[in-house]
Wavefront OBJ file of the C-alpha trace (Angstrom):
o trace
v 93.511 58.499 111.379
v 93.556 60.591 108.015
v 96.623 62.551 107.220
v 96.177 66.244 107.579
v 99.200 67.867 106.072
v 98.773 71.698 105.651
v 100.028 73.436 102.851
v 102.380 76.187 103.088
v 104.387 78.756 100.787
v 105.899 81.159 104.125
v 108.888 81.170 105.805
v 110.608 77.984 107.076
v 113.304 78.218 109.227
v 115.796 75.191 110.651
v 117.458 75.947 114.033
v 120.594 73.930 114.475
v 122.333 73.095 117.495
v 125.588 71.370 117.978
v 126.205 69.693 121.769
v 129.395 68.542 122.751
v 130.717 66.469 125.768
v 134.320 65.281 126.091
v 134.027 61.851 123.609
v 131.099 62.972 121.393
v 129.034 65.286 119.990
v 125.743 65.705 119.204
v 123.026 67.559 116.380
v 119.548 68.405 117.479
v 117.582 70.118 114.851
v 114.206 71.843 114.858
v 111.690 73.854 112.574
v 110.246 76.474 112.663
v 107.094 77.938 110.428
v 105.481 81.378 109.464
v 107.746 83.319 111.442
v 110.148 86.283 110.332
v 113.656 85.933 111.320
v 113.358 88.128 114.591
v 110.334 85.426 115.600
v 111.852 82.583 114.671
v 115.091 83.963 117.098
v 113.911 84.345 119.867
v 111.961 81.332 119.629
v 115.722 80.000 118.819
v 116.792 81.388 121.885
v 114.246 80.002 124.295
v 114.974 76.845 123.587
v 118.770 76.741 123.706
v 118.425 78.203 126.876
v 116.010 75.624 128.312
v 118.637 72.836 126.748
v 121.051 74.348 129.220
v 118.816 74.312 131.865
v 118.780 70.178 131.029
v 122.081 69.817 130.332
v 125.004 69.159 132.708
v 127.965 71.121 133.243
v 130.613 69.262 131.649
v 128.402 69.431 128.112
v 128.291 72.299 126.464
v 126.291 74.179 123.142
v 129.627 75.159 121.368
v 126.978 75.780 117.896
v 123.334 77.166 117.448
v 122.210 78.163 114.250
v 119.581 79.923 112.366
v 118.958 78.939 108.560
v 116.055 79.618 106.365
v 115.075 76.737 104.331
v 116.469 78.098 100.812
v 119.200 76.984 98.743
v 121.505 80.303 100.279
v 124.243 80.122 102.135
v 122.656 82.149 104.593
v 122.829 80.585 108.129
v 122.894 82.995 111.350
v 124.400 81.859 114.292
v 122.628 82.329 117.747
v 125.281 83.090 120.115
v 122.695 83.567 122.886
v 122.917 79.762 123.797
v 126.420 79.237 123.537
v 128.022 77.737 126.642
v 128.176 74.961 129.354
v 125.035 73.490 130.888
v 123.581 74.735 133.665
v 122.134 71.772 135.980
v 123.720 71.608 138.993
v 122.896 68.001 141.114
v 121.388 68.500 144.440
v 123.718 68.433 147.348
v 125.165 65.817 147.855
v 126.264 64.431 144.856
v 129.626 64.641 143.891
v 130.544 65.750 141.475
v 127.880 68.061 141.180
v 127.218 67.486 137.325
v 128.243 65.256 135.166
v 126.548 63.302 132.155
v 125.754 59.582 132.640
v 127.220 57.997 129.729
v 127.632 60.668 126.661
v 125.564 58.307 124.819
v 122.641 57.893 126.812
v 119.911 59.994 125.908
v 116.117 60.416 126.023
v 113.988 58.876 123.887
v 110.543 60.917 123.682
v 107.701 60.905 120.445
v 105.707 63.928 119.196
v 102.529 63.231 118.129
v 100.661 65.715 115.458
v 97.979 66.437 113.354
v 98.345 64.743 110.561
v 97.878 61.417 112.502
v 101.351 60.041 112.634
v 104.700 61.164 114.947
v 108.282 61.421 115.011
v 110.942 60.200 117.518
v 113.603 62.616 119.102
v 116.831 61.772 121.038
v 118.708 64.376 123.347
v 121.619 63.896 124.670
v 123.775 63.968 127.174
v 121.695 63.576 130.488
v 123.290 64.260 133.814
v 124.281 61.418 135.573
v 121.600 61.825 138.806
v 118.233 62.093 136.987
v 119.214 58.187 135.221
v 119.256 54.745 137.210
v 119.223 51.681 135.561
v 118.635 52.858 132.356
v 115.716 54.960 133.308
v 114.560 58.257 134.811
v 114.860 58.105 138.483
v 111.133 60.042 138.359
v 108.526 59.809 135.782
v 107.911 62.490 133.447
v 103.942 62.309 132.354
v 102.925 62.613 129.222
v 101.482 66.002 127.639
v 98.220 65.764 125.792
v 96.263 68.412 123.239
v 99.239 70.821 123.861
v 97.352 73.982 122.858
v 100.535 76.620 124.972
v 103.892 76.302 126.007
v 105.068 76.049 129.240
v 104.414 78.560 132.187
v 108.224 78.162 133.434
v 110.638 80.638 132.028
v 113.796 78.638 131.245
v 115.810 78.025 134.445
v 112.277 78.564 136.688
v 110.935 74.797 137.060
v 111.775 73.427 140.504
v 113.832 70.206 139.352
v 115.400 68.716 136.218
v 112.424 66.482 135.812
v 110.215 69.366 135.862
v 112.767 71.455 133.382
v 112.825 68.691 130.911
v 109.038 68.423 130.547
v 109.219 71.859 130.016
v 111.699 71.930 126.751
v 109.766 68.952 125.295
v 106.606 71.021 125.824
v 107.847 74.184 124.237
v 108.833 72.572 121.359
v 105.668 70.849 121.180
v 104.232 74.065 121.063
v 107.063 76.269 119.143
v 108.271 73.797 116.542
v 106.134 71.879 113.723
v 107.067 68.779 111.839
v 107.612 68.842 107.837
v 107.223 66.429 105.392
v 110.386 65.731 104.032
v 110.253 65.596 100.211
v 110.067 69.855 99.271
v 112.540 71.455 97.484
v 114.837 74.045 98.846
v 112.596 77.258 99.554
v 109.468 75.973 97.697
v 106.058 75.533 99.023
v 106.042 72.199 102.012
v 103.982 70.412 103.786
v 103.799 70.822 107.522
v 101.538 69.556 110.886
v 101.567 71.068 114.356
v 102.005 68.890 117.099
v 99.090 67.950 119.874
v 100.785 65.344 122.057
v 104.114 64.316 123.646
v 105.199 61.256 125.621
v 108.884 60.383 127.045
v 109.622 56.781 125.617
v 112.390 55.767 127.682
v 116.196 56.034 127.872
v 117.799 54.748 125.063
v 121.057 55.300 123.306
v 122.021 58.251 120.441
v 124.946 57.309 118.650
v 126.051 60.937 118.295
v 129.303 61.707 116.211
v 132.934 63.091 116.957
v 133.595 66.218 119.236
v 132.813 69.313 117.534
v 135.874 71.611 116.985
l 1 2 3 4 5 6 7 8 9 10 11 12 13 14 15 16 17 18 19 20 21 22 23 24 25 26 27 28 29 30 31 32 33 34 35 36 37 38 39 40 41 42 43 44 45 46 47 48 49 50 51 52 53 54 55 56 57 58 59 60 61 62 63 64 65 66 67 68 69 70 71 72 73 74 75 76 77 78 79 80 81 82 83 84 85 86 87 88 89 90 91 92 93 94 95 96 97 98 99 100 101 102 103 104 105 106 107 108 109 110 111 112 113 114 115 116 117 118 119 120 121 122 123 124 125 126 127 128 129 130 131 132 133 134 135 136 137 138 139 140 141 142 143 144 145 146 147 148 149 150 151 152 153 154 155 156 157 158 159 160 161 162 163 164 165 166 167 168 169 170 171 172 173 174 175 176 177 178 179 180 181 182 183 184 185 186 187 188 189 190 191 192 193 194 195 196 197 198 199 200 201 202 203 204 205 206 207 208 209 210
């Protein structure tokens, strides 16, 4: 399939969030393209708030940022998302939400349009949705993602449902850049079209955030 990078000179932005749990913690980054800084926000915001919809309650955003790719020191934190997760395991598990393992994660690929994908890892899952090393339901795959999701973070009736969701929306929200530009100079980017959950795999992930 031919490559079909688009060219671009607008505003890029990176959002930045920092996850902890009580052994590690863990960066998940995104971008964002042609958006102002109010845009990009709230785009910021809707996703943190669907990874606390995903994440359990002994895991917590302590960090979201907002930067704009330029050499500045100009980063604006989003203190929207800050907080402990939100999923709560149906009755009767006990306790009612904790993470797996704080390494095990979920392994899922974006596809896009210039013919090629990237792999993402997020971590920590709750301990209920994982058995065995896998998701106790399927989560089918998303093809020619042309919206986001109709669920409002929080909405979806289950976790499964909740994580298809925030891979969706940033399917939809986020674009993937070829690395190579310089700081604030014109950069390459692709929007992405399809999105499949690999499996459960393992994210190294890096000391506890102070």
């Amino acid at each position: 399939m031919p490559a079909t990078w688009t060219d671009d000179t607008g505003d890029l932005w990176h959002l930045n969030y920092k996850i902890n749990t009580d052994f590690r913690g863990f960066n998940f980054k995104l971008h964002v393209r042609g958006a102002n800084e109010a845009a990009a926000r709230a785009i910021a915001i809707r996703l943190g708030l669907r990874m606390l919809n995903v994440l359990p309650l002994d895991a917590e955003i302590v960090m979201a940022t907002l930067n704009k790719d330029d050499s500045d020191r100009d980063s604006r934190m989003v203190p929207d998302v800050f907080g402990p997760g939100l999923y709560v395991a149906p009755s009767p598990a006990t306790p009612p939400s904790v993470f797996d393992n704080s390494r095990t994660c979920l392994n899922f690929r974006l596809e896009h349009s210039a013919g090629s994908g990237i792999t993402r890892k997020w971590a920590p899952l709750p301990d209920v949705p994982v058995s065995a090393q896998a998701l106790t339901t399927a989560i089918a795959g998303m093809q020619g993602i042309a919206a986001g999701p109709t669920d409002a973070p929080g909405a979806a009736a289950s976790w499964f449902l909740e994580m298809k969701n925030f891979i969706q929306d940033i399917a939809f929200s986020t674009q993937a850049i070829k690395s190579g530009h310089a700081p604030g100079g014109p950069f390459k980017y692709a929007t992405f079209v399809n999105a499949y959950v690999m499996r459960v795999d393992v994210k190294r992930g890096a000391r506890v955030f102070a």
